[in-house]
C-alpha positions in Angstrom: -32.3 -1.8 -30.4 -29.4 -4.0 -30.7 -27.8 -5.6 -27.8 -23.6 -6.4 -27.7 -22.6 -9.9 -27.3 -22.4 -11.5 -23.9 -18.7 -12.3 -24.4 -18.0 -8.4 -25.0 -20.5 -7.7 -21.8 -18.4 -9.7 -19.9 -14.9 -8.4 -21.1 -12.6 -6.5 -18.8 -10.9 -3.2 -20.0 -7.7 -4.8 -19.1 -8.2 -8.7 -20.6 -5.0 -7.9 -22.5 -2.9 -7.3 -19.8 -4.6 -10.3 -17.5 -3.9 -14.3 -17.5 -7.3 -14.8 -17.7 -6.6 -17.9 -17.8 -5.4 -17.9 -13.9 -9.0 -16.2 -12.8 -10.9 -16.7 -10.8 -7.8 -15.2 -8.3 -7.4 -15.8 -4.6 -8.1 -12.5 -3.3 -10.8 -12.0 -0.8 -13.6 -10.6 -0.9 -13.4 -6.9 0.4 -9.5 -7.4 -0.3 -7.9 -3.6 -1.8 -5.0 -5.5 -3.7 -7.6 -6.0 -6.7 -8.1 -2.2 -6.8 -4.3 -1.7 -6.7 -4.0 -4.1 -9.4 -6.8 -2.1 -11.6 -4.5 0.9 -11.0 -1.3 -0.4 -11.9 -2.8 -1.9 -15.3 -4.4 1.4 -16.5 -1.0 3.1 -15.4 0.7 0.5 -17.5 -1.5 0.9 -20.4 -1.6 4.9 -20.1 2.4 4.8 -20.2 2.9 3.5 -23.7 5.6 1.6 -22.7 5.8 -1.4 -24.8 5.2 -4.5 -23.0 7.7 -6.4 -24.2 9.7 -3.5 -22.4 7.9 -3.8 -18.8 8.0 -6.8 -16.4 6.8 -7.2 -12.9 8.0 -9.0 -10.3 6.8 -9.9 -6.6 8.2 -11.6 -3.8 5.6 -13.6 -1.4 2.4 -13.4 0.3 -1.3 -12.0 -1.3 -0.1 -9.0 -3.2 2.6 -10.7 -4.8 0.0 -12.7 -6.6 -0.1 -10.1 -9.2 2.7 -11.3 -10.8 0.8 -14.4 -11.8 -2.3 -12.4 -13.2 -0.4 -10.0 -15.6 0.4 -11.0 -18.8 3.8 -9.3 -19.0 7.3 -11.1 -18.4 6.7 -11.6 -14.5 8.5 -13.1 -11.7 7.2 -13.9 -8.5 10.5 -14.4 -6.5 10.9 -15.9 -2.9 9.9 -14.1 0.5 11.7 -10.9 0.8 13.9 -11.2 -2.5 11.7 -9.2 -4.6 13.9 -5.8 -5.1 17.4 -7.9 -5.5 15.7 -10.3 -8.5 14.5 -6.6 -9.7 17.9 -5.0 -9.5 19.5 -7.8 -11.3 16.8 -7.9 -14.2 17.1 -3.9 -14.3 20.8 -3.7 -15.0 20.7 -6.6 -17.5 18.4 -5.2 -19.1 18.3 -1.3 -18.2 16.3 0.0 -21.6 13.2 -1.8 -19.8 10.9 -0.6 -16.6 10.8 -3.1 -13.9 7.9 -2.8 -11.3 8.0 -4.5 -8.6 4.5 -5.0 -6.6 4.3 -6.6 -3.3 3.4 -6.4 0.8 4.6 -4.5 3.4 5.7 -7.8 5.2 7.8 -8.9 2.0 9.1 -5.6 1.5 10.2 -4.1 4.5 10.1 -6.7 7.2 12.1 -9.8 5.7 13.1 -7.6 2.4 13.8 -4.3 4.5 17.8 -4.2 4.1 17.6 -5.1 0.3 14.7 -1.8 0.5 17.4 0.3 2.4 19.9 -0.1 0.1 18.2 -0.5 -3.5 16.9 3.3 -2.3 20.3 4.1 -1.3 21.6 3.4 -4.8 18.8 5.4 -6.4 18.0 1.4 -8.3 16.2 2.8 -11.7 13.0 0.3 -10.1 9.3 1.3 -9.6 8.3 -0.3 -6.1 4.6 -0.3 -5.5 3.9 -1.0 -1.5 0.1 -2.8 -0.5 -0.1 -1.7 2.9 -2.9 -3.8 4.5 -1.2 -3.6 8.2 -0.7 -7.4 9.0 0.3 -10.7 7.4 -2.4 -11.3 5.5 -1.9 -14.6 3.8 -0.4 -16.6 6.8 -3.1 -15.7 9.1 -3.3 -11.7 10.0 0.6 -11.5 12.0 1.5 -8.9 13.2 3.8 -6.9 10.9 6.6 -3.8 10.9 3.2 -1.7 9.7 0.9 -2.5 12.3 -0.7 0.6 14.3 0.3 1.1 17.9 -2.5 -1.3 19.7 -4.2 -3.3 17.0 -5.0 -6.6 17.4 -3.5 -9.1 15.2 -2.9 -13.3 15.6 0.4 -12.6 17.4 -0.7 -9.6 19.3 -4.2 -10.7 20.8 -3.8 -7.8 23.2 -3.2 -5.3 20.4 0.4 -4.3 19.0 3.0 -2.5 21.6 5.4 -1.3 19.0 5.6 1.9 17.2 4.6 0.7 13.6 7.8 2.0 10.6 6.2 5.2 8.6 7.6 3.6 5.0 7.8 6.7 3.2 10.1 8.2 5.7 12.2 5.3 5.7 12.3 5.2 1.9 13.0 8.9 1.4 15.8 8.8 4.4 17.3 5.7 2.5 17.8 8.1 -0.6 14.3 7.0 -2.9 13.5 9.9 -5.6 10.0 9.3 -5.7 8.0 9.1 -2.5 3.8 9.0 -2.6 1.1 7.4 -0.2 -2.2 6.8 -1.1 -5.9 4.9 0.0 -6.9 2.3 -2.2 -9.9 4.4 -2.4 -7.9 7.5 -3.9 -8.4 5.5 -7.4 -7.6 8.3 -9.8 -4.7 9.5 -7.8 -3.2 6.1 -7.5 -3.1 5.6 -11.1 -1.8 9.0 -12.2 0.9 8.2 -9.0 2.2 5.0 -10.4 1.8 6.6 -14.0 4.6 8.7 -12.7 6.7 6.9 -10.6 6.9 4.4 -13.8 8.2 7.8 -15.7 10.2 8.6 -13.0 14.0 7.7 -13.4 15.0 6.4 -9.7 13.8 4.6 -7.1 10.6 5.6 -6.9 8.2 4.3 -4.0 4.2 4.6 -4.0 2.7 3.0 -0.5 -0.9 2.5 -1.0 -3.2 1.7 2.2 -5.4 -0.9 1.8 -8.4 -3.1 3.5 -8.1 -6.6 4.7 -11.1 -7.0 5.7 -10.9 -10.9 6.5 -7.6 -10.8 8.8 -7.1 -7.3 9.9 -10.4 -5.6 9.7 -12.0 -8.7 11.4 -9.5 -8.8 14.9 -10.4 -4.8 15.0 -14.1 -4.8 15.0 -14.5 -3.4 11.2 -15.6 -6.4 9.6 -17.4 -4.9 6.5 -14.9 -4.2 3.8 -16.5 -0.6 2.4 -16.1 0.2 6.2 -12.6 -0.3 6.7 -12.1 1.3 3.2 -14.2 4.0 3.8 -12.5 4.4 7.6 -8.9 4.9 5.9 -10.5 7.5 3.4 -12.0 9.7 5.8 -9.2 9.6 7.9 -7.0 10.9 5.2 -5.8 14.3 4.6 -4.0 15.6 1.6 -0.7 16.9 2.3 1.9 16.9 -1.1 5.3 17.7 -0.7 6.1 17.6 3.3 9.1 16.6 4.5 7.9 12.6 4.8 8.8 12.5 8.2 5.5 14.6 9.0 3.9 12.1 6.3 2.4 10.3 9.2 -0.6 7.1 9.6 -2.2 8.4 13.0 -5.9 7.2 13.0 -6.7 8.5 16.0 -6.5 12.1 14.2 -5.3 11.5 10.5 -3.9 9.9 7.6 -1.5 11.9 5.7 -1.2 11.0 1.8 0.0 12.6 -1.1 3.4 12.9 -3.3 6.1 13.8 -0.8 9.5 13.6 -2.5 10.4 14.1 -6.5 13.9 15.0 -7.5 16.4 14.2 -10.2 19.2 12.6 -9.2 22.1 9.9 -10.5 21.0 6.5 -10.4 23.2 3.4 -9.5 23.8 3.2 -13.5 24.6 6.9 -13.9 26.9 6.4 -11.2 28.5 3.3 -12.3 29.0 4.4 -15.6 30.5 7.7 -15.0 33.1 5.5 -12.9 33.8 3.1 -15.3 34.7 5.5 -17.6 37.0 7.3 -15.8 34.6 10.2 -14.9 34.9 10.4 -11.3 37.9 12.4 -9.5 40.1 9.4 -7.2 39.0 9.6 -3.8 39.0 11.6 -1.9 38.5 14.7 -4.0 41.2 17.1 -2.2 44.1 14.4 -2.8 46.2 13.4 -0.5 50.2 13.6 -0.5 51.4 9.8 0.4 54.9 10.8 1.2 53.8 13.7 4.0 51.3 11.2 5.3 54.1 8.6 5.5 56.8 11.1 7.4 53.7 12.1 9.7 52.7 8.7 10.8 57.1 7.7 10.9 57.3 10.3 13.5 
């Protein structure tokens, strides 16, 4: 019987999308980012995009790290700036898919009005969410994610604020593409970024994950398979519900799917069909200057 080489044995399935060079990464043990990132490369690969077509970008803290372990054009921007740097490489360049993967402190806490209105504009931009319910990197803070009544390093008496529900922000804001998964729901996740890539819009995919080593540890579920395993059972499958109802209640449930997929304009579509002359003058009725002139005379 004839045994493979120990440099195949020890070959991942996605060494050609990884800067192996930059491994061993920082992630913790237990951490769910690493499974996220699994997912986003076999969505990547599965797409058939080209790669000199597809580039990543991140802003800061430990999910934007993937930036720096894909080996695609990659940017890993400053805190909060993630979706701008995005926008601007996407309209440059708009024949390409830009993803951009980071935290739900970069994204929606110091990044949340460049969120709001890249979703507003329907930005042609895949945005992939790690929702691990604190600050992760900079010590477990409390962030705009954290259940009602955890404990965090700021919040040593457990959170008092109603924590954002992201995918009713994003789908009130005007995303096309709204999905929430676990980072245990591995096979959904991919097919779900497989699609928001495909999708033409702002398309949003918030994926709840462990941290075992800041959040799990302040809230008494210090193993990581047992915080990952307490958002999985918690979760109930719910596709296509108005987002609102999309709640994270883990008292009773977790509510994941695909909630929101329609076709419409994009920022470009828009900004085209203006440019060219496309678009009736504003507003659409008319208005006749000298009758408004003679009303506001007398």
């Amino acid at each position: 019987m004839t045994t493979a080489p120990a440099a195949a044995l020890a070959r991942h399935p996605h060494d050609d999308l990884l800067r192996t060079e930059r491994i061993p990464h920082i992630w913790c043990s237990g951490c769910g980012i690493g499974i996220v990132f699994g997912s986003l490369m076999a969505a990547i690969t599965k797409s058939g995009l080209p790669r000199q077509d597809v580039a990543v970008v991140s802003g800061i803290g430990c999910t934007g790290r993937m930036a720096g372990y894909i080996r695609l054009d990659s940017f890993h921007t400053t805190h909060g700036r993630a979706i701008p740097f995005a926008t601007g490489l996407q309209l440059a360049r708009p024949q390409g898919k830009v993803i951009v993967a980071s935290g739900d402190g970069d994204l929606l806490a110091i990044g949340g009005n460049h969120f709001i209105h890249a979703a507003r504009r329907n930005m042609d931009l895949t945005i992939i969410c790690v929702n691990n319910f604190n600050y992760g990197m900079t010590g477990g803070q409390l962030a705009p994610s954290t259940p009602y009544g955890a404990k965090t390093t700021t919040t040593p008496q457990g959170n008092p604020d109603e924590p954002f529900n992201f995918c009713a922000l994003a789908a009130a804001c005007g995303a096309s593409y709204v999905a929430r998964w676990t980072a245990l729901h591995i096979r959904r996740l991919t097919n779900t970024i497989l699609e928001a890539i495909h999708h033409r819009g702002f398309s949003f995919v918030e994926v709840v994950a462990p941290c075992p080593t800041a959040f799990g540890r302040r809230n008494k579920i210090r193993g990581a398979l047992d915080l990952l395993r307490f958002y999985y059972d918690r979760s109930v499958v719910k596709n296509h519900i108005a987002p609102g109802e999309a709640t994270i209640d883990f008292d009773h449930h977790l509510v994941v799917g695909k909630f929101v997929e329609l076709d419409r304009p994009t920022f470009l579509d828009h900004y085209q069909m203006v440019n060219r002359g496309q678009v009736e003058a504003w507003p659409a009725t008319g208005v006749d200057a000298s009758a408004a002139g003679q009303r506001k005379a007398g």
